[in-house]
N, C-alpha and C positions, 0 to 999 in steps of 0.2 A: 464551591470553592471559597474559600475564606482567606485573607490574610495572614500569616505566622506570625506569631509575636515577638520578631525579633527585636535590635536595638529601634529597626526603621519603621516597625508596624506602630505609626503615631497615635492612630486614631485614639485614646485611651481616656479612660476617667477612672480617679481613683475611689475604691472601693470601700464600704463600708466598717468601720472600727471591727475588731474581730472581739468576741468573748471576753477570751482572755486578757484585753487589753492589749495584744501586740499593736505595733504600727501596722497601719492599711497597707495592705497591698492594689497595687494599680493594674486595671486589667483593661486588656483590649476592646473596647464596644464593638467593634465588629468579628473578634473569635471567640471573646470575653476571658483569653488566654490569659495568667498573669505575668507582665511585663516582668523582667528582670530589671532589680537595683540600678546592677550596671547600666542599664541601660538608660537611666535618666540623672545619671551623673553628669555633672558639666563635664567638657570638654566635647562638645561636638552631638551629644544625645541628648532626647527631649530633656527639659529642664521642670525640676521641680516647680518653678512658676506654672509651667503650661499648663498643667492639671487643673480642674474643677476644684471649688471646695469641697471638702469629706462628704457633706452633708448633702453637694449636689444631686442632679438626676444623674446617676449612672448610663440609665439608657438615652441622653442628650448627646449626640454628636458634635463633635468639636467643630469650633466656628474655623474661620482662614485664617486668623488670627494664631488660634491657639496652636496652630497643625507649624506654621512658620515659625511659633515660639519654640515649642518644643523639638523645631528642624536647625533650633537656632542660625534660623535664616532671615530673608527678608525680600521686600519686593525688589531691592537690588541687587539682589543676588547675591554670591557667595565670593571671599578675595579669593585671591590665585594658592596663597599658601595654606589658607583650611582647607579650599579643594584636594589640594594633593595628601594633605595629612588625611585627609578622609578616603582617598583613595587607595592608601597604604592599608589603612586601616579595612577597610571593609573590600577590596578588592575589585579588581575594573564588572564593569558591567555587562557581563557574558552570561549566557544561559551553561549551566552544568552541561560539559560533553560528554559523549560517550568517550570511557578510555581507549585508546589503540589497541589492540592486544599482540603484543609482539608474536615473532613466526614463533618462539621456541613453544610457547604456550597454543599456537594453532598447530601444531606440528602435534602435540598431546594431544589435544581436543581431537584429531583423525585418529589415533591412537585410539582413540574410548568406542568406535563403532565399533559394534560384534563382531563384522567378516574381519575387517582388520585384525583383529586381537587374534581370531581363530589362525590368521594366515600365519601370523609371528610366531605362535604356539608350534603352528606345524612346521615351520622353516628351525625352532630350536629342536624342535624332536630331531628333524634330518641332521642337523649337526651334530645331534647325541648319537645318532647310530652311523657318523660319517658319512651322510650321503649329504658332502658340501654341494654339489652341484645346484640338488634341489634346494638346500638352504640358499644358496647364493641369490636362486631365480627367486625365489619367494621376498626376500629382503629387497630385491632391486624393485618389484615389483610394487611395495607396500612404498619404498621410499619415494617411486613415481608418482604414483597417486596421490600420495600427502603434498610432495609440490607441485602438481599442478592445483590441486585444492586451495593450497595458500598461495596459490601465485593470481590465480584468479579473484579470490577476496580483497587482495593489497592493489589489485586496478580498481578495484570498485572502490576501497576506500580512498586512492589519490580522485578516481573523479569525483566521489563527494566531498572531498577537501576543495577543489577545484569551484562548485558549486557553491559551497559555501563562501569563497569570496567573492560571488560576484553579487553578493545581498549585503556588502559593508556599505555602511551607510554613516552620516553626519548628523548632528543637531544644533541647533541655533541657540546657545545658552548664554547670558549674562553672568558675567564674570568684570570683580574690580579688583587695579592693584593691591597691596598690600597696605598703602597708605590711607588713613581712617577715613580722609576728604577725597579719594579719589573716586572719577565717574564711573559709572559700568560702562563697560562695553560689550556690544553682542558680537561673539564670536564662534565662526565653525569649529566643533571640535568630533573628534571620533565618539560615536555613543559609547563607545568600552570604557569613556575616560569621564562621564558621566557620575556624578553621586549624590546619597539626597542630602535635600538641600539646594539644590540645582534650580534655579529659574531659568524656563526655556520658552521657547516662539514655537508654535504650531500655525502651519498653514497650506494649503491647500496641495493634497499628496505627500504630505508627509507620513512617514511612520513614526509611531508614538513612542520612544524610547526606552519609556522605564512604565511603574506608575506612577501617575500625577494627580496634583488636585488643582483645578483650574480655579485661578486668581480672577481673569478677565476673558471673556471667550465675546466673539461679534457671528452671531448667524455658525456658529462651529456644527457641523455636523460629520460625525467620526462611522467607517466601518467598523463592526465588533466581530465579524462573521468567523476569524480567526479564531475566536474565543467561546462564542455562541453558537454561530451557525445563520444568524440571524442573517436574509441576503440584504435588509432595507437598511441604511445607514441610521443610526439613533442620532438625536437633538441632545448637544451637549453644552452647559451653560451654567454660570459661576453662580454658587449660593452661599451665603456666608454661614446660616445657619442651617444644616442639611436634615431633611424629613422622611422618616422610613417611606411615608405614601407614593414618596416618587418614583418607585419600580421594584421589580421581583430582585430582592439579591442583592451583592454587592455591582454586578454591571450594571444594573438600573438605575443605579445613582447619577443622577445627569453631570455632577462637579466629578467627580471620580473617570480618569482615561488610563487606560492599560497596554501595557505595550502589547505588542503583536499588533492593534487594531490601526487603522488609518485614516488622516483626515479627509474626507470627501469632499468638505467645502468650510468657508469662514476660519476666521485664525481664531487665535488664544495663547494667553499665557498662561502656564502652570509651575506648579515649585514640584519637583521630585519627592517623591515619598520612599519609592523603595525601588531599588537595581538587584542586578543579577538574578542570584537565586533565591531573593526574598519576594520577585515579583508574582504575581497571578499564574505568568505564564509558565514561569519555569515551576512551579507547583503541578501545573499539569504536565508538565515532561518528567517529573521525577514520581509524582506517583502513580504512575501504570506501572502495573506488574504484567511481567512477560506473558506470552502464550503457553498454552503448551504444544507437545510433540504434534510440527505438520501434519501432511497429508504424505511427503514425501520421506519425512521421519518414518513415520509409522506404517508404511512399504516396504523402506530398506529394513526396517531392526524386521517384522514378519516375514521377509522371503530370510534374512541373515538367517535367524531362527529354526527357520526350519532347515537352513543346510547344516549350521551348527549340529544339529542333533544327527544328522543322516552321519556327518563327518566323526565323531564323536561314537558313533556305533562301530562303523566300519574298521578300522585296525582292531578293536575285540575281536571280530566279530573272523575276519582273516585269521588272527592268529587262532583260537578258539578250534576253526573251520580244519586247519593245517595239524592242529595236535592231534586234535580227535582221529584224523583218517589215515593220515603220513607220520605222525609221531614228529613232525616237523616244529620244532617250539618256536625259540627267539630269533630263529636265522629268518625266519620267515619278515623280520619286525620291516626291514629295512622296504618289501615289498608291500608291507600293511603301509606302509607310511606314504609311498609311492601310489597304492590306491585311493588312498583318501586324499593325498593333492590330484589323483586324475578326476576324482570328486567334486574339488570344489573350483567354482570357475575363477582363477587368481585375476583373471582381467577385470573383476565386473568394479572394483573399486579406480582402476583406468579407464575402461569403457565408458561408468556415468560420469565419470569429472570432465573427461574428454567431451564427450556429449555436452555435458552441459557449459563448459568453459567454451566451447566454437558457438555454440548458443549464445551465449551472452555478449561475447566478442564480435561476434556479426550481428547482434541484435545495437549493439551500442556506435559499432562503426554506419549501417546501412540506415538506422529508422532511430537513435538518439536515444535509447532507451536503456538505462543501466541497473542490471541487475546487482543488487549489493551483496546480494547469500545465494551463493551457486546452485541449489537445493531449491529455492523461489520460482527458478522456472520450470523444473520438474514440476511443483505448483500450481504454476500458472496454466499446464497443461492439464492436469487434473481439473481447473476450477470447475464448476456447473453453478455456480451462483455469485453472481459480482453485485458490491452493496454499493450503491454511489451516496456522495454526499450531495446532493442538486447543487448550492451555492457553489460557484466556482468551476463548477467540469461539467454539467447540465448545461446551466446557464451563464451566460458573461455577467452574471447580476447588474447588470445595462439594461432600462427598463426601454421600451419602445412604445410609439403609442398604438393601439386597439382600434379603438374607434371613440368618433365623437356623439355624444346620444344628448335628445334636445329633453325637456320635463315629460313625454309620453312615451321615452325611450328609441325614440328611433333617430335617422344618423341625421346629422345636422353638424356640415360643417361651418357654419358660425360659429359654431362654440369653439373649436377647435382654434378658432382666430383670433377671439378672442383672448383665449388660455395664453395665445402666443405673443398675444401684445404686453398682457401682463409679464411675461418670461422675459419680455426683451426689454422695455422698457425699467424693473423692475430693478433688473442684471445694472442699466446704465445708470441709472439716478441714482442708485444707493452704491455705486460705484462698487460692485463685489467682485474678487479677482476673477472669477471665474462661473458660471452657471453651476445650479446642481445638476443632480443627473436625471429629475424630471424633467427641468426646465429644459434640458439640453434635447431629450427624448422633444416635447413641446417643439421645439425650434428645428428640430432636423426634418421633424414631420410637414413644414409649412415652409411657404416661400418668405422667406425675411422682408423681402419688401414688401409684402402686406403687413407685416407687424409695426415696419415702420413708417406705415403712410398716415403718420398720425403727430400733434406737435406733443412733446413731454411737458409736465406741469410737476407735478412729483411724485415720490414713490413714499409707499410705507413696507417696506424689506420683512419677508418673513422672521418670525419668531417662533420659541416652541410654545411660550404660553397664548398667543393667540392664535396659533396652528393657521396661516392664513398671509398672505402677501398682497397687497394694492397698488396698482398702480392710478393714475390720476393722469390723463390725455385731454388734448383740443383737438377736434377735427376740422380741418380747413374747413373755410367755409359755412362752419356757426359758429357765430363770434358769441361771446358771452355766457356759453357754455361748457360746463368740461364732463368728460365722463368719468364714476371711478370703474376700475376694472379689477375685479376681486376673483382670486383663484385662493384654493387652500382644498382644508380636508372638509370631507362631506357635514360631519356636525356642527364645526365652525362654519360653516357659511352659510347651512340653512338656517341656523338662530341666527342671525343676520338679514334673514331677506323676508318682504313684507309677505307673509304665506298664512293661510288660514290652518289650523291645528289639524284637520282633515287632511291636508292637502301635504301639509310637513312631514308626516306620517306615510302617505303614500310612497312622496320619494326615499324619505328614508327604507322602505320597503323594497322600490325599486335601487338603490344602492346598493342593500345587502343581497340580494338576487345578482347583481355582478360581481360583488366580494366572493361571494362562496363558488362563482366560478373561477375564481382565481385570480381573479382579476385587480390590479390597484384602480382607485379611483380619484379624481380632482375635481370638484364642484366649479362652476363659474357662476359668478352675478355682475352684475353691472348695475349703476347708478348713476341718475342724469343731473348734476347740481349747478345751480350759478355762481358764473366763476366769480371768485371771491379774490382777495392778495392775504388774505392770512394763513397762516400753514394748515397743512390738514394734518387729521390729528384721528388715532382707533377712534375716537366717535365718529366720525363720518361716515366708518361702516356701518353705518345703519340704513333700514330701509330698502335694502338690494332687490334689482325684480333678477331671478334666478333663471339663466341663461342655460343651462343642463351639465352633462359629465362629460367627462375626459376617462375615457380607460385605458388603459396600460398595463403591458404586459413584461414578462420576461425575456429580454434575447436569450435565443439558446444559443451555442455554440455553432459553428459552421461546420465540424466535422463529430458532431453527438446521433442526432440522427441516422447519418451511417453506419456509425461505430455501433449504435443499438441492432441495427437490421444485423450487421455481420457479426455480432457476439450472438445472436437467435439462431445464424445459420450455423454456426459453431455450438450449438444444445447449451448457451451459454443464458441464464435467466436474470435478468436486474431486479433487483429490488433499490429503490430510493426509500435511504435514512436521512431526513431533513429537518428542520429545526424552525421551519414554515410552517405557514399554516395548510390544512392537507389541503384547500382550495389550491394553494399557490401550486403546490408540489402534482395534483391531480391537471393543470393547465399546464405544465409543463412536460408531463408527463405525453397528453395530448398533440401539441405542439407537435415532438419528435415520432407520431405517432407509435405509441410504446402502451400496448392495452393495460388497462387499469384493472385487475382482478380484485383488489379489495384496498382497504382504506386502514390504518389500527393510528390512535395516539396516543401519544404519551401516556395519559391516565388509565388509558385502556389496556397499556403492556403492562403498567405495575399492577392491574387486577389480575394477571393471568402467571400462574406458576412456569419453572422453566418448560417442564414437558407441556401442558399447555398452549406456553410461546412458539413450542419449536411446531406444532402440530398448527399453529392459526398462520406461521413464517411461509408455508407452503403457500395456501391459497390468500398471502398479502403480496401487492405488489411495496402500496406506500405508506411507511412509519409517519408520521408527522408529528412536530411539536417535539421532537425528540434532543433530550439531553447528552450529553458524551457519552455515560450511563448505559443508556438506554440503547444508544448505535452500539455500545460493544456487548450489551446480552441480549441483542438481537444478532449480532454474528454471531455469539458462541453459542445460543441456540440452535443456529442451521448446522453449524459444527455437528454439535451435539444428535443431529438429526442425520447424521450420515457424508454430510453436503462438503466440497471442498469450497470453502466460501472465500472470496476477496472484497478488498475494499479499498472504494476511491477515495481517497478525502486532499483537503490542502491546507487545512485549519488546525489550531491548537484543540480544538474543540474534538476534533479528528483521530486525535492520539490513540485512545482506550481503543476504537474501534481496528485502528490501522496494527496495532499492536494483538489484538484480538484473533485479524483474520488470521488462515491459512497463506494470505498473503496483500501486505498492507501497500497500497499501490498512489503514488503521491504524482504533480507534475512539478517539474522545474522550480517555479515559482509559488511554491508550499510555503507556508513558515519551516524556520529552521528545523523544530521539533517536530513537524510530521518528515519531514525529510530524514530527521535522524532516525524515527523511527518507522519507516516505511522500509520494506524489501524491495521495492523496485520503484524507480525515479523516471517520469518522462521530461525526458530533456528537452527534448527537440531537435529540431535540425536548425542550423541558425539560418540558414537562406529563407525557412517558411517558420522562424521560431514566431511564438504565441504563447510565450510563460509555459511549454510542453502542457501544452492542454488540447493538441490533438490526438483525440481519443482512441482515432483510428490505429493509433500505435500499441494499443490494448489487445484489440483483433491481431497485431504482427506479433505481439511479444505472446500470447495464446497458443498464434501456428508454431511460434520457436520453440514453445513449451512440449507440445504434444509431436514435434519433430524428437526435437531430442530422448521426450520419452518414449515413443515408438521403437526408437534405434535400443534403448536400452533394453526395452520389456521383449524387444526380438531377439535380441543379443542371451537375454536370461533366459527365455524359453528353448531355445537351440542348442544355447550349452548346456544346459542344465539337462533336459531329456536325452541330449547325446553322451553326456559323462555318467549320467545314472545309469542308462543303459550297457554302459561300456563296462561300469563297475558290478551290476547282475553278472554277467556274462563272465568277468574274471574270474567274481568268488564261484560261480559253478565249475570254471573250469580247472580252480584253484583245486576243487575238490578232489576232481574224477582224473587228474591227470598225475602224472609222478613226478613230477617236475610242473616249475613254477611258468605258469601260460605266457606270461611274459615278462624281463628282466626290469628291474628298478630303472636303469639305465633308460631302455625301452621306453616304458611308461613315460620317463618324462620328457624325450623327446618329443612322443606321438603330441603330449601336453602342449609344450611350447611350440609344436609347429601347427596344432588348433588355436591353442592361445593368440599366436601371430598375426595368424588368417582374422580370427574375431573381431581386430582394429578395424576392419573394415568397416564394421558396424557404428561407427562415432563417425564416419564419415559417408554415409548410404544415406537416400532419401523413404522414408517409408512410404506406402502407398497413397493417395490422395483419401481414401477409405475411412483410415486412421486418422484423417486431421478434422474430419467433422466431427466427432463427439470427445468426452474429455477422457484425456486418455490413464485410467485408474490401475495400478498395479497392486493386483487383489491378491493376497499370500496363495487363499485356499481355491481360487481359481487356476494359477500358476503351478499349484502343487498338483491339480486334476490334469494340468495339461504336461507336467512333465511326466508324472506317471504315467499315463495314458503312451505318448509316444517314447518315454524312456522301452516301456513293456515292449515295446514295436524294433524298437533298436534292436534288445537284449535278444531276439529272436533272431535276428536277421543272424546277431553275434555267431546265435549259439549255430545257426546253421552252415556259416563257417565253420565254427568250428568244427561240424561234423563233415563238413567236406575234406577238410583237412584231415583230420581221423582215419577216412575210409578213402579216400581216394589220392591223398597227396602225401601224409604223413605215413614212415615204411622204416624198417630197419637201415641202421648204418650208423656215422658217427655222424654227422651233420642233423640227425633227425628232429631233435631241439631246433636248429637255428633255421629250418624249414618249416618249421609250425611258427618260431618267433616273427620269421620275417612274413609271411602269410595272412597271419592275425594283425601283425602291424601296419601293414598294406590295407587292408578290409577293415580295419579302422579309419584310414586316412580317408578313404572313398568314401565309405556309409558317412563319415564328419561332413564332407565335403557338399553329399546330393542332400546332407538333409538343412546347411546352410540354403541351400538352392531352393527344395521345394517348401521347408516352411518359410522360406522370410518372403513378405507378399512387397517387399522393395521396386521403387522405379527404376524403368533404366536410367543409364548414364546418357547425358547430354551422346547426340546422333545418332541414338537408338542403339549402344551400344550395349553391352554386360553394366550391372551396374557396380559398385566399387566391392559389393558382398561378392557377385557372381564374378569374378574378376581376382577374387582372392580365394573360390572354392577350387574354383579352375589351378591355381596355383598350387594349392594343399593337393586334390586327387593328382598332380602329377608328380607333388614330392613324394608319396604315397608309396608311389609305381616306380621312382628312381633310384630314391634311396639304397634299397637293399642293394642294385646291380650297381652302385657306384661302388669306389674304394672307402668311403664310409661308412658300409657294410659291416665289413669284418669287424673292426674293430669294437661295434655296437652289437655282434653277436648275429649278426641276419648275414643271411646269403641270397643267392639268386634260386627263383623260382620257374619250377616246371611252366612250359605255355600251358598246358592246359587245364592250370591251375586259375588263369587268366579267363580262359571262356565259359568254364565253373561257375566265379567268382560272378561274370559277369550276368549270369542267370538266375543268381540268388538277389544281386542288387538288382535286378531287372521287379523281380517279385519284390523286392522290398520299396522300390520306389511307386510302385501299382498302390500299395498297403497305405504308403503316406499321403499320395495322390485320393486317396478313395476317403483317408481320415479326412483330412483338413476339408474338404468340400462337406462332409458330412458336420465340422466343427461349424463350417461361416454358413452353412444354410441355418444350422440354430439358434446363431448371433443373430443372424436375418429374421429370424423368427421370434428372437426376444425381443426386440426391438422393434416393431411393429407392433 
């Protein structure tokens, strides 16, 4: 990522005379973009001074100097009335949001699914041929679904509005009246109200507001992991004339801080360079491009699809059926139109919003977890591979210490006592507001009053260019002596300590032997001088006799470990995309005991093509070394490879990935932009909050996931092979009989009072069976198993109806409304047993029915009622013979054996694949 060239992208030197003799144009050194005119016009943008001569080095970066000239600023900051003209001008300091989208526009968006469109289609047909009723039921229908759909998204987007205020934050900027002599003064102001040009105070926990070029920085050490991935904080420090050597990029630049990132320790001041959406960060929020179609996308449009097409036959296929045999043309339309709503299941756009909105609802009230796209946790059910980001959800990136190892590697806690005296001592003479987070790791590991059973003399306060901190002690007791005490990184301190070329080698040997297990390392030496009264001064480090290492590890998280065991017992697999080195990411990985199947980095995923990727994504646990890049074509790889992948992240750096997955999963305390773009937020609960970074909530919002879709994929399968079945059975009987098997009227009754009963299903538990693997709604799976028991229905149908034929159905004028009422009866029951025996649902709390079986029960009695009530007549049925009854009861007897014998014969095979 590179800076834009806008008015605030300073960095610039002007470019070489062109051919033609035009004026130079001025271009950015670090995008090498060309600056626009305007933008180094006075009035508030760099200034034609600020530039290089023509003739300069182009590729020389601008000193401190020049960056404040051309911000027409200065070290005292900016008056009160160019800040606000500047603020007018360039606008408050907010990242690009996502826009709202009003309901009228989500109201369309539910409009564009295929069942939906199909249902509207067939609800205008019934109004074209006057069958309002069923136009009526079909519009109510569509209209429910669409608002519960958008009633659900508008909670999710008030709690991420909610969320987002509770990361408003302040900065510390100098600002003077308007008067030419007047002092600065440091004032808190909102970061929105920030602009460049701005001189500000950084210090320990702050977040970094904009970007900045640090003027003066003391011991400054910033997190970048926001942005990088990076978990170790970097050394940041003012340079007046800046040098590509200092690091990979534009983060490597030690004077250079970016918002998103935080300070870890040591202050600074910096002048603003660029706010809003000119910053680093908002560049990675704005350019990800979306996903494409989910896991649960590309479910619903394949089952839609395939009923579209069945629905879409059927009224030809009726009317077609009726001309050819009875000469019956358009009269028949009203009953073609009547089988193809008893076709299609009008709930399933209720049934999954229902589903999934009491999912998210009770996911967000019970365990803090908020789904932002209704559709996410049908996802999350699906998932079988979750990508984490280690820094932040892994690890508290809070190093701890390991062990203490002496020069032949073994544990020696001296040295650990040492380390600690320097950490304390270190902390108090150089007077720093606070310890880093080694030194802290250092001190928590050790009793304090050993570190301080010593007198202070002085300290020499880490730096990055001596990579290394001293302390300087007296110990009671020898007078005339002092010791120094010398901690840092492993290079710096063994060129420092009096060691033969053999021997300097060795440990450096044994150093890298604990780095590449993961390990961080701290060198210690010590050295015995006579006390002196002149300061001590980096020469003194000389001559060290070398005391051993300090290792340090990663805290992991107090609930990561679990969360891995139970997303395993859930067929749930982690891969870690990190931005560590694979040692770090492989000891952490340890740590949680989480087996390590293979290792891939950075350079090793850009040699491998995407099919390649996706085939080496199987047998990888951990990516390392990884770019934002890199995390998102390594999700869409597993994509690509059949996988419903998720991902955890909480970083800018996060974004392409979280955006990538089938479902991008952030905690509370994310930057803004993964949160914006993330499908699902762990909040937390506030009594046990921890920035929702318990992970265990991953495992609850999983079971939510694969509840709700269990309810749906049993809700599809039940309807769907009982209405196909029903619609076989029609059109034969439509054929072979003189009259129409059952009345339009009829038909949609029989609908709406299945319809009714189905609700049941948004509200039933599936079987505990179903919550151990991810639950996938396979089109051509669904399609085997509706045919399979739709064929089983259509039989039972027809065998009604040959009972009615020959044993019930007989001359008179009633003879119609005793086949009508008969076949509508022997619909309602076969709906009824076959809710019962395919949904493999719990019971209801005390061992009772459960909320399905409780509402089939309801259906086989309206079934058996209806006709003998006074509702009868007027629907065309009347009352039936009894021994129509004991008939009926012999064929569903056999039909329920047929279903009883399938389904066992279906879960031994699932048993069998799976194994």
């Amino acid at each position: 990522m590179t800076p834009t060239s806008s008015p605030w992208c300073v960095s610039w030197s002007a470019s070489s005379p062109t051919a033609s003799g035009t004026r130079p144009r001025r271009r950015c050194v670090w995008c090498t973009k060309p600056v626009p005119e305007r933008a180094v016009a006075a009035g508030g943008g760099p200034s034609t001074a600020a530039a290089p001569s023509p003739g300069s080095d182009a590729s020389a970066a601008p000193t401190a100097l020049q960056v404040l000239r051309a911000l027409d600023s200065g070290p005292r900051g900016l008056t009160e009335g160019v800040a606000e003209d500047r603020l007018a001008r360039f606008g408050e300091n907010v990242l690009p949001t996502q826009r709202v989208t009003p309901w009228p526009r989500r109201l369309l968006l539910g409009l564009r699914d295929p069942f939906t469109a199909v249902l509207l289609v067939l609800g205008l047909v019934s109004a074209a041929v006057a069958s309002w009723a069923t136009a009526a039921v079909i519009t109510f229908l569509v209209v429910v679904s669409c608002g519960l759909r958008i009633s659900g998204e508008l909670r999710a987007d008030r709690s991420m509005a909610h969320l987002r205020e509770l990361v408003a934050t302040t900065a510390s900027v100098l600002r003077r009246a308007d008067s030419r002599d007047a002092a600065p003064v440091v004032r808190e102001i909102p970061v929105d109200q920030l602009v460049p040009g701005d001189v500000i105070s950084l210090g320990p926990g702050d977040l970094v507001p904009a970007d900045v070029r640090l003027l003066r920085a003391s011991g400054l050490r910033v997190h970048q992991a926001a942005l990088t991935g990076e978990s170790q904080p970097v050394d940041k420090y003012a340079v007046d004339v800046p040098d590509a050597r200092y690091g990979r990029g534009v983060f490597g630049q030690p004077h250079l801080c970016f918002q998103g990132s935080s300070v870890a320790s040591g202050s600074g001041t910096a002048v603003v360079e660029a706010t809003g959406a000119r910053t680093e960060f908002a560049s990675t929020h704005t350019g990800v491009r979306r996903r494409g179609p989910s896991a649960f996308d590309r479910s619903v449009h394949g089952v839609s699809w395939i009923l579209v097409r069945f629905m879409l036959l059927t009224p030809p296929l009726v009317l077609m059926a009726n001309a050819a045999v009875d000469g019956r043309g358009l009269e028949t339309l009203p009953f073609a139109v009547a089988v193809a709503v008893a076709l299609t299941p009008e709930m399933l756009p209720v049934v999954v919003t229902t589903c999934l909105a009491r999912g998210a609802a009770l996911l967000a009230r019970t365990h803090g977890v908020i789904v932002k796209r209704l559709p996410a946790l049908h996802d999350l059910g699906a998932m079988d591979v979750l990508c984490l980001d280690k820094t932040g959800t892994l690890t508290e990136d809070r190093p701890v210490v390991h062990r203490a190892l002496d020069a032949d590697g073994q544990d020696d806690a001296e040295v650990l006592r040492w380390a600690a005296v320097n950490a304390w001592w270190t902390l108090q003479l150089a007077d720093l507001p606070v310890p880093d987070m080694l030194d802290e790791a250092l001190l928590d590991a050790v009793d304090e009053t050993e570190a301080m059973a010593h007198e202070p003399v002085a300290a020499l306060p880490f730096d990055p260019v001596r990579r290394l901190a001293t302390a300087v002690i007296s110990t009671p007791g020898r007078l005339g002596t002092h010791t120094l005490v010398v901690k840092g990184a492993v290079e710096a301190v063994l060129e420092r300590c009096a060691l033969g070329e053999e021997e300097r080698v060795r440990l450096h040997s044994l150093a890298d032997r604990r780095a590449a297990d993961g390990l961080r390392l701290l060198a210690v030496a010590t050295a015995e001088r006579a006390a002196h009264h002149r300061a001590y001064t980096h020469a003194d480090e000389r001559g060290l006799a070398f005391r051993g290492f300090v290792t340090l590890r990663d805290e992991v998280t107090d609930t990561a470990a679990t969360a891995l065991r139970d997303l395993a017992d859930r067929g749930v697999s982690v891969k870690i995309l990190t931005g560590d080195h694979p040692g770090t990411a492989t000891r952490a990985c340890h740590d949680l005991g989480l087996a390590v199947d293979g290792v891939l980095t950075a350079d090793r995923v850009d040699s491998l093509s995407d099919a390649e990727l996706a085939a080496a994504a199987r047998r990888t646990t951990v990516f390392a070394r990884c770019s934002p890049d890199h995390k998102a074509r390594v999700v869409t790889a597993l994509r690509a490879d059949g996988h419903t992948a998720g991902f955890l992240g909480d970083g800018a750096n996060d974004l392409p990935a979280l955006r990538a997955a089938d479902i991008g999963i952030c905690p509370r305390d994310a930057v803004a932009v993964a949160r914006d773009g993330a499908d699902v937020v762990l909040a937390g609960q506030r009594k046990q909050d921890n920035g929702g970074k318990d992970l265990t909530a991953i495992g609850r919002a999983v079971t939510a996931g694969r509840h709700a879709s269990g309810n749906i994929t049993a809700y599809l399968r039940i309807a769907l092979s009982s209405n196909l079945g029903n619609v076989i059975a029609m059109l034969a009987a439509g054929v072979l009989l003189p009259f129409l098997p059952m009345l339009p009227a009829q038909v949609l009754v029989q609908n709406l009072c299945f319809d009714a009963a189905q609700l049941a299903f948004a509200y039933d538990r599936p079987h505990p069976a179903a919550l151990r693997r991810p639950a996938v709604l396979r089109p051509r799976g669904l399609l085997r198993f509706i045919t399979g028991f739709g064929a089983l229905n259509a039989l039972a149908d027809l065998a009604t109806f040959a009972l009615l034929a020959l044993a019930v159905y007989g001359p008179g004028s009633d003879d119609e409304a005793v086949f009508h009422s008969g076949w509508f009866t022997e619909n309602l029951l076969t709906q009824a047993l076959v809710m019962v025996l395919l949904h493999t649902g719990r019971r209801g709390a005390g061992g009772g029915l459960s909320p399905v079986g409780r509402a089939a029960a309801v259906l086989a009695a309206f079934g058996v009622l209806l006709p003998l009530s006074p509702l009868g007549p007027p629907l065309g049925m009347t009352a039936l013979p009894l021994s129509y009854y004991a008939q009926l009861a012999a064929v569903l007897t056999l039909y329920a054996a047929a279903l009883a014998m399938a389904m066992r014969r279906l879960e031994r095979r699932h048993a069998e694949r799976e194994a």
